[in-house]
Residue frames as a rotation matrix with the C-alpha (Angstrom) as fourth column:
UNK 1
0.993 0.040 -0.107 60.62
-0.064 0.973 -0.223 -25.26
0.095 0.228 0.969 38.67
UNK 2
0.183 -0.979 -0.086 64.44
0.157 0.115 -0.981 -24.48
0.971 0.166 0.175 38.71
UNK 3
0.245 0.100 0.964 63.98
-0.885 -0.383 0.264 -23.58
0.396 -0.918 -0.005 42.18
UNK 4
0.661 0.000 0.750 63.76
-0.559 0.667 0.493 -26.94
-0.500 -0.745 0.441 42.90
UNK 5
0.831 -0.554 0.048 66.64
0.395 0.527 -0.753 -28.16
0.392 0.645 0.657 40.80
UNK 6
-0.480 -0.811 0.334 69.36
-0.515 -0.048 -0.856 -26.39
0.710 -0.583 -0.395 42.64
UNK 7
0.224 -0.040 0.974 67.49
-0.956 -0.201 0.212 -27.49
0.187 -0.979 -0.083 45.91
UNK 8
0.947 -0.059 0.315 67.95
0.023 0.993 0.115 -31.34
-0.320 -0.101 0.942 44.78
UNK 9
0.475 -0.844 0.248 71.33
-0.153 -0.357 -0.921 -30.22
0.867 0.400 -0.299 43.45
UNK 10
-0.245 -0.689 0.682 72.32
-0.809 -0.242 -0.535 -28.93
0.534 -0.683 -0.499 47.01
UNK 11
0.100 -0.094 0.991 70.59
-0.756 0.640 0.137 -31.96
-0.647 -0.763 -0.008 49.14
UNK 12
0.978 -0.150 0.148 71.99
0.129 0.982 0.140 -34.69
-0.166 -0.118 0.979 47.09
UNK 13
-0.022 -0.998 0.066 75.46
-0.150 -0.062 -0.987 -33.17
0.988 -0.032 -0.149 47.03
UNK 14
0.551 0.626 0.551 74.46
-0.677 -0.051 0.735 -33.15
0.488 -0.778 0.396 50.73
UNK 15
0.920 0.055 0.389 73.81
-0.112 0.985 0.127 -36.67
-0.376 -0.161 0.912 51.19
UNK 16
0.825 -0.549 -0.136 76.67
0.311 0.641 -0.702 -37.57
0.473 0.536 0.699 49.15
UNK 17
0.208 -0.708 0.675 78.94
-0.364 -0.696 -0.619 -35.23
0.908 -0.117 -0.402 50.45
UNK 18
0.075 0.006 0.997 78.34
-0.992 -0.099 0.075 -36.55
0.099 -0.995 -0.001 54.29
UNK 19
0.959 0.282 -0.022 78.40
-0.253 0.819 -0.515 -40.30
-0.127 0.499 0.857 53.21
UNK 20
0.504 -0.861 -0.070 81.61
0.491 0.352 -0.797 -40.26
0.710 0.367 0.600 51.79
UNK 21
0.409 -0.335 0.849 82.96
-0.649 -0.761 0.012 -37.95
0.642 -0.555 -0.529 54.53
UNK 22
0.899 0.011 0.438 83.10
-0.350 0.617 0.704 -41.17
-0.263 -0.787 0.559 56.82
UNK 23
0.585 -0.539 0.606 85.79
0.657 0.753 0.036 -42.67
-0.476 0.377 0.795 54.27
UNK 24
-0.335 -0.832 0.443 87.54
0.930 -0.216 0.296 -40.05
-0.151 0.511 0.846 52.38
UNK 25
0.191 0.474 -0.860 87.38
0.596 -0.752 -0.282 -36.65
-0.780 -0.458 -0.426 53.06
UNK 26
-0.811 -0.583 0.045 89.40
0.167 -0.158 0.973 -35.45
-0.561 0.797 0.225 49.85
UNK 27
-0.715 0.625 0.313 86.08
0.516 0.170 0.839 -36.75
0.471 0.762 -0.445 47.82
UNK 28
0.069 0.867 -0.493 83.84
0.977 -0.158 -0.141 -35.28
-0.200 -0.472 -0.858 50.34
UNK 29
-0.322 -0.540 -0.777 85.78
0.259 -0.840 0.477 -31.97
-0.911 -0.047 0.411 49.79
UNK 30
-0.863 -0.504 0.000 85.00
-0.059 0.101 0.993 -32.29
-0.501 0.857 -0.117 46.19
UNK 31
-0.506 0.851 0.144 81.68
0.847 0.457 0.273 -33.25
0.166 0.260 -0.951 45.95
UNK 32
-0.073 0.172 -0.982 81.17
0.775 -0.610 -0.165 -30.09
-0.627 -0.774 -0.088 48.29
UNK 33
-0.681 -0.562 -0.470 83.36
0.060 -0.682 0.729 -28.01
-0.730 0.468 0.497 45.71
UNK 34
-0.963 0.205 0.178 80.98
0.221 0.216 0.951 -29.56
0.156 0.955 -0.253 42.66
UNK 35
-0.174 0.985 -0.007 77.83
0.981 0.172 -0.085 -29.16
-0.082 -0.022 -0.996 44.21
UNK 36
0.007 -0.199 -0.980 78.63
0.489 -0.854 0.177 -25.57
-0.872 -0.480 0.091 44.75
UNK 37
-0.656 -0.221 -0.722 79.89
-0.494 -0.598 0.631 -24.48
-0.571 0.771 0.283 41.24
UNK 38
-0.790 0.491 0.367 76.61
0.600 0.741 0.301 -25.81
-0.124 0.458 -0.880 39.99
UNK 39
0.091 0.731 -0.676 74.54
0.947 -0.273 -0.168 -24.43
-0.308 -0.625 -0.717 42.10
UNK 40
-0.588 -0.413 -0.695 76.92
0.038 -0.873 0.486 -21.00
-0.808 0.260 0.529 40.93
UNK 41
-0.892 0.095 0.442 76.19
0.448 0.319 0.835 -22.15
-0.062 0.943 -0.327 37.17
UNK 42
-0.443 0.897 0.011 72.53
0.897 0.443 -0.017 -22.16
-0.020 0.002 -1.000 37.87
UNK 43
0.528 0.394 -0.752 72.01
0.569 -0.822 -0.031 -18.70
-0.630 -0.412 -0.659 39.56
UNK 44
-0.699 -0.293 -0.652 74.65
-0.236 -0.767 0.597 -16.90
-0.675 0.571 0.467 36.53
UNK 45
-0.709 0.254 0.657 72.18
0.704 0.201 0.682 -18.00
0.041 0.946 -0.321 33.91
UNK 46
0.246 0.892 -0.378 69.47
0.964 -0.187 0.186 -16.17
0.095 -0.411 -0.907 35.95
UNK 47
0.228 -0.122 -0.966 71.33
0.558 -0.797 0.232 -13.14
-0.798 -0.592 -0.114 36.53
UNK 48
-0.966 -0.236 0.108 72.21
0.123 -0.049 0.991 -13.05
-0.229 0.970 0.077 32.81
UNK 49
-0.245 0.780 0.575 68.37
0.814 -0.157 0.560 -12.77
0.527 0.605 -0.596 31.66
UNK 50
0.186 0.267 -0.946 68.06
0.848 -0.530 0.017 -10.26
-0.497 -0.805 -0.325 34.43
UNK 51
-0.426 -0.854 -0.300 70.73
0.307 -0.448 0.839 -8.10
-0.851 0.266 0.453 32.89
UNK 52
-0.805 -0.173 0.567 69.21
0.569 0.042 0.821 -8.53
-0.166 0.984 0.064 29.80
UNK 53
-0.024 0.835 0.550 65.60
0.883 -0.241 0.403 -7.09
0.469 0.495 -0.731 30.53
UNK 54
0.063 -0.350 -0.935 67.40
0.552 -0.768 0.325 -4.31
-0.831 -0.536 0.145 32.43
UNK 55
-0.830 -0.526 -0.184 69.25
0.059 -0.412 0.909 -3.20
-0.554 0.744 0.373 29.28
């Protein structure tokens, strides 16, 4: 199920990201930047429970 929460994560940063690109690349740059350190977010929680049933 979280699978598919980054993948709507990454395709509506996407969309948004190409959208605003036409008008203001700055925000488009940004949106890019945010969808990204989500997407980061997401995958350290996972690697954290990993870790944990290693130990």
């Amino acid at each position: 199920m979280e699978i598919l929460q980054v993948v709507g994560v990454g395709l509506i940063g996407t969309v948004l990201a190409v959208f605003v690109k036409e008008r203001n690349k700055e925000v488009a740059v940004l949106i890019s930047l945010t969808t990204g350190i989500i997407i980061f977010i997401f995958t350290l929680s996972k690697v954290g429970s990993i870790i944990n049933v290693l130990n």
